[in-house]
C-alpha positions as a Markdown table, in Angstrom:
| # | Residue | x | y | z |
|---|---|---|---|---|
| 1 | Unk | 140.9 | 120.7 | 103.1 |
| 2 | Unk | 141.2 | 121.5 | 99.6 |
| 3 | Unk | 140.8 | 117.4 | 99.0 |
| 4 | Unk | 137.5 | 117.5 | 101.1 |
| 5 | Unk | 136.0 | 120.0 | 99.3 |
| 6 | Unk | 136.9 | 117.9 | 96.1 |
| 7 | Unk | 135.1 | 114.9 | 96.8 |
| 8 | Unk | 131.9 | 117.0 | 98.4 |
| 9 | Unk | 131.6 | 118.0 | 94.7 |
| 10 | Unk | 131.1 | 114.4 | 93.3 |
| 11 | Unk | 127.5 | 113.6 | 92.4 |
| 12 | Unk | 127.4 | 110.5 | 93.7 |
| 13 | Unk | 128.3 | 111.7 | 97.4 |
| 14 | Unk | 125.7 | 109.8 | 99.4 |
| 15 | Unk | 125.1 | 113.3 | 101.5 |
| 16 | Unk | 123.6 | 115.2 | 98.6 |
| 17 | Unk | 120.1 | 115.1 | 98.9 |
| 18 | Unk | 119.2 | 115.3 | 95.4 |
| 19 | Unk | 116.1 | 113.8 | 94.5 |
| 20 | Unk | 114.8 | 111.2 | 91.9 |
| 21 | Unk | 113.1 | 113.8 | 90.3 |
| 22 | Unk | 115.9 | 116.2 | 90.1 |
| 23 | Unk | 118.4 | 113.8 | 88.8 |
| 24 | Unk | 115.7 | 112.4 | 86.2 |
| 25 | Unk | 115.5 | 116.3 | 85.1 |
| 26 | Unk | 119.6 | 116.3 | 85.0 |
| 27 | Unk | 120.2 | 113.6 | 83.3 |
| 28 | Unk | 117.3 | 114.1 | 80.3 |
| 29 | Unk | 118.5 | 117.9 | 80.1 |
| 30 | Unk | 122.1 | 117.3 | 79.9 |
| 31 | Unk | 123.7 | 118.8 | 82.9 |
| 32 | Unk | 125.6 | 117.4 | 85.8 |
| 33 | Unk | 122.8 | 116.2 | 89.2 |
| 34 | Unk | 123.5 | 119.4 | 91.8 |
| 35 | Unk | 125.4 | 121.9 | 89.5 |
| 36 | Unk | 123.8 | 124.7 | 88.2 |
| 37 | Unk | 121.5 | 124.1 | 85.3 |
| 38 | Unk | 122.3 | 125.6 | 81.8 |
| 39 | Unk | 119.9 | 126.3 | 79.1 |
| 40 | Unk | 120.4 | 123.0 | 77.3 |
| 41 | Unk | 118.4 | 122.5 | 74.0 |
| 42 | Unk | 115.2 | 120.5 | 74.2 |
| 43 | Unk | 115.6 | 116.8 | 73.6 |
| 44 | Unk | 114.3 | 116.6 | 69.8 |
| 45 | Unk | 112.2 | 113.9 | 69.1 |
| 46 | Unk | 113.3 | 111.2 | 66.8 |
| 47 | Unk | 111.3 | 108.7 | 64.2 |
| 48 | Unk | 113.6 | 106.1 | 64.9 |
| 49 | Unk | 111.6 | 102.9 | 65.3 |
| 50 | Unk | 113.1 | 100.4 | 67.9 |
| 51 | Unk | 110.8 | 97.5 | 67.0 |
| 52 | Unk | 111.3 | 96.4 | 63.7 |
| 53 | Unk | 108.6 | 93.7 | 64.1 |
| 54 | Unk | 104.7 | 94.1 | 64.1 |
| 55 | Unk | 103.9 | 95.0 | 67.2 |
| 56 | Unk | 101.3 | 92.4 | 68.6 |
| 57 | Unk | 97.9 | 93.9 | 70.7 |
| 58 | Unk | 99.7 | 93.5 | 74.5 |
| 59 | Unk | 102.8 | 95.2 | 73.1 |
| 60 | Unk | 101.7 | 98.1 | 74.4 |
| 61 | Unk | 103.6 | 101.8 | 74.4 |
| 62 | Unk | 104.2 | 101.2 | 78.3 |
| 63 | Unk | 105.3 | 97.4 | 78.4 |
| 64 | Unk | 107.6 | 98.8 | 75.7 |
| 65 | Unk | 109.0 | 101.8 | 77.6 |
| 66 | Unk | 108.9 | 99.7 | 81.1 |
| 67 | Unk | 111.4 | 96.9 | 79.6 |
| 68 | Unk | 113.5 | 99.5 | 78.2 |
| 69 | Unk | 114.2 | 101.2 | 81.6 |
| 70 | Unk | 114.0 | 97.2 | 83.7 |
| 71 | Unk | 115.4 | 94.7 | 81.3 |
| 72 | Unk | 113.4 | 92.6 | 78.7 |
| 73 | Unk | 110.5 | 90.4 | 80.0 |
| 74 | Unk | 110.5 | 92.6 | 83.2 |
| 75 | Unk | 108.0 | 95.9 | 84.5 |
| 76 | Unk | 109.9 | 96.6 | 87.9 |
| 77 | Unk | 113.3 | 97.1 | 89.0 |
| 78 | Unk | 115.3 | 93.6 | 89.5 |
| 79 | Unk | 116.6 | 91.4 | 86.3 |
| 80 | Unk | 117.3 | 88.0 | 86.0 |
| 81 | Unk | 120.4 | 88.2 | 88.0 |
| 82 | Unk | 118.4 | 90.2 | 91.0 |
| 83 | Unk | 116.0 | 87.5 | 91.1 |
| 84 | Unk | 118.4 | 84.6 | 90.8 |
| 85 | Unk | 120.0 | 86.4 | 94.4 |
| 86 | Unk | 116.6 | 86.4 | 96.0 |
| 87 | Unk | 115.4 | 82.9 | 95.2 |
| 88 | Unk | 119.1 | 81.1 | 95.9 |
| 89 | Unk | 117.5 | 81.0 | 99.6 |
| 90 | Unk | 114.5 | 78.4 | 98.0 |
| 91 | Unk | 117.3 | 75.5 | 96.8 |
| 92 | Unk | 114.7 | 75.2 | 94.4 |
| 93 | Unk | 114.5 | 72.0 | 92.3 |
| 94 | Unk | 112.5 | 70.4 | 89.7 |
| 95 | Unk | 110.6 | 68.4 | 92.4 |
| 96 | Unk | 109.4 | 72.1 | 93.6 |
| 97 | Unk | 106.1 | 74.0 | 93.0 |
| 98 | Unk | 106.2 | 77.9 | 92.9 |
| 99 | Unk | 104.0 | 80.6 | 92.7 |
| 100 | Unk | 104.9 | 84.2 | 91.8 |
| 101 | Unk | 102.4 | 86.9 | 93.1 |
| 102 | Unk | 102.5 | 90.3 | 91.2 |
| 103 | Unk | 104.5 | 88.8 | 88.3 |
| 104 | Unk | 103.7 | 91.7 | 86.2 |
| 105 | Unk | 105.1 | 90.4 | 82.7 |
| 106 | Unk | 106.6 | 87.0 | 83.9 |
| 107 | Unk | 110.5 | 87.9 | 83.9 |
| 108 | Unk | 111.0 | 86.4 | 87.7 |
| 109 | Unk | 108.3 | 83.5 | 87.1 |
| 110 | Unk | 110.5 | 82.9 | 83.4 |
| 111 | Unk | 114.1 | 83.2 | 85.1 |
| 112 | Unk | 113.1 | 80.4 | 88.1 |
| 113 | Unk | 111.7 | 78.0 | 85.6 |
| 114 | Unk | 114.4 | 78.1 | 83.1 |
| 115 | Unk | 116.9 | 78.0 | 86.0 |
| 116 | Unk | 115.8 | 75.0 | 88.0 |
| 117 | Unk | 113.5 | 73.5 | 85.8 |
| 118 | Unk | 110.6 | 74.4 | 88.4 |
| 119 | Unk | 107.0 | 74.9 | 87.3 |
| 120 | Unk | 105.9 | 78.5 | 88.0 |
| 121 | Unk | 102.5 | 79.4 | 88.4 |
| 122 | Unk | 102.7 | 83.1 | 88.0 |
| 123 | Unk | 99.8 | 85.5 | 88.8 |
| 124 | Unk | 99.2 | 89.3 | 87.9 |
| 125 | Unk | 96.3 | 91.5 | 88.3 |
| 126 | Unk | 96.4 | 94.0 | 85.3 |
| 127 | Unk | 95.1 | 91.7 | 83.0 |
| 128 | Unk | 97.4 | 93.5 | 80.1 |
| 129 | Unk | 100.3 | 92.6 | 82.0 |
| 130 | Unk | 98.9 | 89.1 | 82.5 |
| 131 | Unk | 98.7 | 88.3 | 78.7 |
| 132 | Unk | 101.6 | 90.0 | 77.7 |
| 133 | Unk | 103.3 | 87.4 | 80.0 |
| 134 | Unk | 102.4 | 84.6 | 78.9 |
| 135 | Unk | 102.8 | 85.3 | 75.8 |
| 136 | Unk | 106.6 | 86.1 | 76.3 |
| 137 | Unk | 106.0 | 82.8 | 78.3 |
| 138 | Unk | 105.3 | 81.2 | 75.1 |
| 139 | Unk | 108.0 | 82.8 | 72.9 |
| 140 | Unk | 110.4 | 81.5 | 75.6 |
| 141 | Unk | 109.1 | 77.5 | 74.8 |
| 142 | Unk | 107.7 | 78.0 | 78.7 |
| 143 | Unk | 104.0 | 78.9 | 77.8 |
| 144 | Unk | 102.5 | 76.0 | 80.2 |
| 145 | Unk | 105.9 | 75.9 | 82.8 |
| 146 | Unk | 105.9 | 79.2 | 83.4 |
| 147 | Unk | 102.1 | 81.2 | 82.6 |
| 148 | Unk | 100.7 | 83.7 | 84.6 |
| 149 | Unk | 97.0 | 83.8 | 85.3 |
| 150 | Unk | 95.3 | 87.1 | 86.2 |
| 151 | Unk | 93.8 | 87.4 | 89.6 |
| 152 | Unk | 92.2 | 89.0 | 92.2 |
| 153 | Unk | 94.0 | 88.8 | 95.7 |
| 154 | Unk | 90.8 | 89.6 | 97.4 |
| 155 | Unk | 89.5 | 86.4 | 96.5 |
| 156 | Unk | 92.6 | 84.0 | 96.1 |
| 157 | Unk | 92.6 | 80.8 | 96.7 |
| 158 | Unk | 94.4 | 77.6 | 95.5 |
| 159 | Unk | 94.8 | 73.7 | 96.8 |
| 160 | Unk | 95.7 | 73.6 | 100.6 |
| 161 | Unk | 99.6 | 72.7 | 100.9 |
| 162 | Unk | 100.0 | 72.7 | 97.1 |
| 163 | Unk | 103.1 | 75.0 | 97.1 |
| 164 | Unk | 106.7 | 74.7 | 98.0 |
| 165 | Unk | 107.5 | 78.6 | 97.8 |
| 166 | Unk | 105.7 | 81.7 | 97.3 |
| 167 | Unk | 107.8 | 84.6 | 95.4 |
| 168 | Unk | 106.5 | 87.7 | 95.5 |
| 169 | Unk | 108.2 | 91.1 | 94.6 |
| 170 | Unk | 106.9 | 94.6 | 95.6 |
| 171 | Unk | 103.1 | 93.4 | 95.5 |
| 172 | Unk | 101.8 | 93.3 | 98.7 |
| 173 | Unk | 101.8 | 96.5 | 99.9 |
| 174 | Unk | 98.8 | 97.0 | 96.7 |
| 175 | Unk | 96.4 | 94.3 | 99.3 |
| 176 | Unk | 93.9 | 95.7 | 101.1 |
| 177 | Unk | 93.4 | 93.0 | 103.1 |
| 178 | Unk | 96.6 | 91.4 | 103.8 |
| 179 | Unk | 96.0 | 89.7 | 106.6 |
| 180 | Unk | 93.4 | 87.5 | 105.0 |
| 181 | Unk | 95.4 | 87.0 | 101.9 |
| 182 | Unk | 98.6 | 86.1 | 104.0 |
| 183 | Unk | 96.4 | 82.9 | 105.8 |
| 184 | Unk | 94.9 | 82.2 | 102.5 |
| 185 | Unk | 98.8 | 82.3 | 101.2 |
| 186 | Unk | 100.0 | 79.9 | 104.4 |
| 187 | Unk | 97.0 | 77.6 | 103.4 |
| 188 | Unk | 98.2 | 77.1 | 100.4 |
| 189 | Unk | 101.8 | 76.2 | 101.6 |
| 190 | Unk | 102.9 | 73.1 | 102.2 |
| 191 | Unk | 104.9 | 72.4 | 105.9 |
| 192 | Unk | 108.1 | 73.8 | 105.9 |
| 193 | Unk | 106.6 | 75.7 | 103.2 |
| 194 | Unk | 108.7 | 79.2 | 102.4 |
| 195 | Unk | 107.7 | 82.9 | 101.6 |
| 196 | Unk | 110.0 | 85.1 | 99.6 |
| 197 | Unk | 108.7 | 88.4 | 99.1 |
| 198 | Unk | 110.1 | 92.3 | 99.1 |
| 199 | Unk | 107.9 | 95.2 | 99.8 |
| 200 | Unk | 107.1 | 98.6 | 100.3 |
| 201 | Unk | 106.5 | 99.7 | 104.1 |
| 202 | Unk | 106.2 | 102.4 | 106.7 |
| 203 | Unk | 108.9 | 103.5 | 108.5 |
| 204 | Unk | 106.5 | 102.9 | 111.6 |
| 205 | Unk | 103.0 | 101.9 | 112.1 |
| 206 | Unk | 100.1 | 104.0 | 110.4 |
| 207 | Unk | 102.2 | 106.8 | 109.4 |
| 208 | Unk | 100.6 | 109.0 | 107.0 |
| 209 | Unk | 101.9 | 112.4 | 105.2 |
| 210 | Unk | 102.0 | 114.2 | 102.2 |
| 211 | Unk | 105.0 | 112.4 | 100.9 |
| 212 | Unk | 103.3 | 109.1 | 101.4 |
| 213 | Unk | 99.6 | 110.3 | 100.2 |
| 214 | Unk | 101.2 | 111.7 | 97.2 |
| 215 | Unk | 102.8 | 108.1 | 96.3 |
| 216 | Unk | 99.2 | 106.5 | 97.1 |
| 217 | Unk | 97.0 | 108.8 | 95.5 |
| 218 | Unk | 99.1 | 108.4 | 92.0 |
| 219 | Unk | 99.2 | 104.0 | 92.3 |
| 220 | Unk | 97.8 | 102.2 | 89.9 |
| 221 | Unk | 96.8 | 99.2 | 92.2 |
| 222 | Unk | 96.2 | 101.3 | 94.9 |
| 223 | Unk | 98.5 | 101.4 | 97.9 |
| 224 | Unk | 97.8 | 99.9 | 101.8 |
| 225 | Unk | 101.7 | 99.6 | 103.2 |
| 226 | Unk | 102.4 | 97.6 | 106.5 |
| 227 | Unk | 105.0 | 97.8 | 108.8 |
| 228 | Unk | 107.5 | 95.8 | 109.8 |
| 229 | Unk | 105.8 | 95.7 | 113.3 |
| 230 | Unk | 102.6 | 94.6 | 111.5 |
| 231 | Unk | 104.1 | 91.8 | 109.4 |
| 232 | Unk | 105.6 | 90.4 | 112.3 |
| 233 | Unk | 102.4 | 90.1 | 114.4 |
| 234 | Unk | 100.3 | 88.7 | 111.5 |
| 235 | Unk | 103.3 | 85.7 | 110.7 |
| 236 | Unk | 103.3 | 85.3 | 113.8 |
| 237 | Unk | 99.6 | 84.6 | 114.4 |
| 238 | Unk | 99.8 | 82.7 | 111.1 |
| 239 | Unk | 102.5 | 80.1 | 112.4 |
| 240 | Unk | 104.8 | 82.0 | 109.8 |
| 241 | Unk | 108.1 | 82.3 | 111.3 |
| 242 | Unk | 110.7 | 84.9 | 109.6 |
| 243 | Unk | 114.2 | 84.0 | 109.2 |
| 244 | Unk | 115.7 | 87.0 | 107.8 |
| 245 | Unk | 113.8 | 90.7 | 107.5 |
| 246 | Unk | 116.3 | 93.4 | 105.6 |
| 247 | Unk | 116.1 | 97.1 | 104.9 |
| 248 | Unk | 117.0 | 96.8 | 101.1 |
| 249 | Unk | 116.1 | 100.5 | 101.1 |
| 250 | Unk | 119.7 | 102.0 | 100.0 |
| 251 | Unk | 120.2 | 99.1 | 97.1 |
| 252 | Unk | 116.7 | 99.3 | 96.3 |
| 253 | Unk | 117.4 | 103.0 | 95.6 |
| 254 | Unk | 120.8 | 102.8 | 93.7 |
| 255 | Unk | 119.1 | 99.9 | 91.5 |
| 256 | Unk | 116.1 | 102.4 | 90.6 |
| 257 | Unk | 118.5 | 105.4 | 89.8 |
| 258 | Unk | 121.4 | 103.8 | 87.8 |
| 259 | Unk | 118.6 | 101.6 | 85.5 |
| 260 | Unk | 116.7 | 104.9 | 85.4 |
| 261 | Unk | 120.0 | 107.1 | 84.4 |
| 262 | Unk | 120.9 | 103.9 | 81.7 |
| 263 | Unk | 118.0 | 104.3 | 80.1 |
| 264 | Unk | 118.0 | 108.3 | 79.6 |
| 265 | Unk | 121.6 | 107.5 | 78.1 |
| 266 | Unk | 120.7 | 104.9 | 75.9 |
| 267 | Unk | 117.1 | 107.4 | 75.0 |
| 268 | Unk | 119.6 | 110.2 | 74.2 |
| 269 | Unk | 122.0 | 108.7 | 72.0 |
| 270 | Unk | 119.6 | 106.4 | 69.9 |
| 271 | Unk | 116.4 | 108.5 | 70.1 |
| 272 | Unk | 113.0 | 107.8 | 71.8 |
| 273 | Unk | 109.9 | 107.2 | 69.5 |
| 274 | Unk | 107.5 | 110.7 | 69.8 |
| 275 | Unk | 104.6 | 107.8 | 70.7 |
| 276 | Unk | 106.5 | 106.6 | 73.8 |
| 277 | Unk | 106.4 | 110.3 | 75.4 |
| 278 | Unk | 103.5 | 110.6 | 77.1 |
| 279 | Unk | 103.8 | 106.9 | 78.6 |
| 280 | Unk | 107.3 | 108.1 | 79.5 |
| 281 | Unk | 106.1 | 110.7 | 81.5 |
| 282 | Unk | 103.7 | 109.1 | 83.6 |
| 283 | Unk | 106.2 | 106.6 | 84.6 |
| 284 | Unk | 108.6 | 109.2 | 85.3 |
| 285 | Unk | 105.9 | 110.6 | 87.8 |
| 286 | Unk | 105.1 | 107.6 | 89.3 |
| 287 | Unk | 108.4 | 106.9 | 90.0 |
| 288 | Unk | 109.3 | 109.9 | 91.4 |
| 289 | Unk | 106.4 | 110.0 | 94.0 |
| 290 | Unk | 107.8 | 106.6 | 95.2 |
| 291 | Unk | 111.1 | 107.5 | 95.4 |
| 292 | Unk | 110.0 | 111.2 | 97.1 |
| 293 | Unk | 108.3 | 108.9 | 99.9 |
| 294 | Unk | 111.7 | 106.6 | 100.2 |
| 295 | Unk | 113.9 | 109.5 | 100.4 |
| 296 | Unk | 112.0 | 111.3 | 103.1 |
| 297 | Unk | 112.3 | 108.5 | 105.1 |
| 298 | Unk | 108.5 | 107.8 | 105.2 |
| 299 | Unk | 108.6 | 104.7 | 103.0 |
| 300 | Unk | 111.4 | 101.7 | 102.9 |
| 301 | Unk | 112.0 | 98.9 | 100.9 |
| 302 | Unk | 111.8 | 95.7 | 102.6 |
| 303 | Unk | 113.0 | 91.4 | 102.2 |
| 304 | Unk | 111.4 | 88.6 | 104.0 |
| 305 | Unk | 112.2 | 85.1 | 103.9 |
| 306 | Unk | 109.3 | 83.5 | 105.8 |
| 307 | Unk | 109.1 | 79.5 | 106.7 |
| 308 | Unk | 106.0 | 77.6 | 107.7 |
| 309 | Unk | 106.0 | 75.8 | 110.5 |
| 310 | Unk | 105.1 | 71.7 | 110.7 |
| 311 | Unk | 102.5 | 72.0 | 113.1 |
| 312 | Unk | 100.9 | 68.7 | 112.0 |
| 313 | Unk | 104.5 | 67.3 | 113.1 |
| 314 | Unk | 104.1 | 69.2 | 116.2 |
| 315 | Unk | 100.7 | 68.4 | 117.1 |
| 316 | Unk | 102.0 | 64.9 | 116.7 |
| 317 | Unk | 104.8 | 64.9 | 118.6 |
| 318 | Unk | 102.7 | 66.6 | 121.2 |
């Protein structure tokens, strides 16, 4: 009994239903997730300057603070090594074209190209995001093999069949129309074409609540979540068929919290510029209305590996 009770004390006991914004509190005041809170001192702000170089106009306070808590070259959660896990499902090679939907500041569109030699067209909406992009594009020597254009989904279009695979990372569910943009996406596809793409949806069709309309109302982009029962009709319809469709909720969820909890370590014992404060805490409160909406079950986080189908072959053979 008495070892029971031991490991029911352990913060990292899956059954404690702590949230995001309770552990974020924790671990910026000093005390243990779940134990009572002491009267810690404030965190004192420090002058210590982390960039030594001039900062350059898209080097903004929150693409600073953003690759601090995701890795350099990145604005969500996934690094290089994430991304390499996803895409090893493309067997990408040089021959390949890509596109990366929702790049945000290029680090998936940079770690494909300098992997497999592929050109990546990579395209944003935030047009900040956009340029800051392509300009770590260019400090990479991969300003033309790997840019990122801004756009607007709405109105997307490219070359019919000009694409070998389509990478996206927790974009769509910011489309308002995503069954249009999905045929404009299989359009562009070539046959036997392939869709890669992770995403925020309902736990069932058209659920709304106050979990879920506080994560929408605070969105940048704006949110319109799917699904799963949604994304499978439209494929379907859209002679998309889905090989694999995982609840990456649970990973998706440790990923946020231990990059989120390495940060706050690394914040603590080297000092966070006063400047970066009030960028920190919206993204703190962003992040915690998402992460409210996964943990009550409303929201999950989702993986699809989507193949086109040959119907020219098919209508030929028919």
């Amino acid at each position: 009994m008495a070892g029971a009770a031991s490991a029911k004390a352990q913060p990292t006991d899956p059954s404690a239903k702590i949230s995001f914004r309770e552990r974020f509190m924790a671990w910026w005041e000093g005390y243990e997730p779940g134990r009572a809170r002491a009267r810690p001192e404030a965190p004192k702000p420090t002058h210590e300057v982390r960039y030594e170089t001039e900062q350059q106009r898209w080097e903004t306070t929150r693409l600073r603070l953003v690759q601090e808590v995701w890795g350099e070259g990145f604005s969500s959660p996934g690094g290089a090594e994430y991304v390499m896990n996803m895409v090893k499902f493309f067997g990408l090679d040089p021959a390949m074209s890509v596109l990366d939907l929702g790049a945000g500041l290029g680090g998936a569109t940079r770690t494909m190209c300098e992997n497999f030699g592929v050109w990546v067209n990579g395209f944003e909406v935030d047009p900040g995001l956009a340029e800051a992009a392509n300009a770590l594009s260019h400090m990479a020597g991969m300003g033309k093999r790997a840019s990122v254009s801004t756009f607007d989904p709405e109105t997307f279009t490219l070359k019919a069949k000009s694409a070998d695979c389509v990478f996206s990372k927790e974009f769509l569910f910011t489309v308002k129309d995503k069954k249009e943009f999905l045929g404009n996406i299989e359009a562009i596809m070539k046959a036997r074409g392939q869709l890669l793409f992770t995403d925020y949806i309902l736990a069932e069709p058209h659920l709304r609540s106050a979990n879920l309309d506080g994560w929408i109302d605070f969105e940048p982009n704006g949110a319109h979540p799917w699904a799963e029962e949604d994304y499978r009709q439209v494929l379907g319809e859209l002679h998309l068929d889905i090989r694999v469709m995982e609840d990456t909720t649970d990973s998706f969820q440790k990923m946020v919290t231990s990059s989120w909890a390495a940060f706050v370590q690394r914040a603590q014992t080297g000092g966070l510029s006063p400047e970066m404060y009030p960028a920190l805490g919206n993204e703190v409160e962003l992040w915690a209305r998402r992460m409210q909406a996964i943990e009550s079950g409303d929201l999950k986080v989702c993986r699809m590996h989507v193949l086109k189908r040959d119907t020219d072959r098919l209508m030929a053979d028919w």
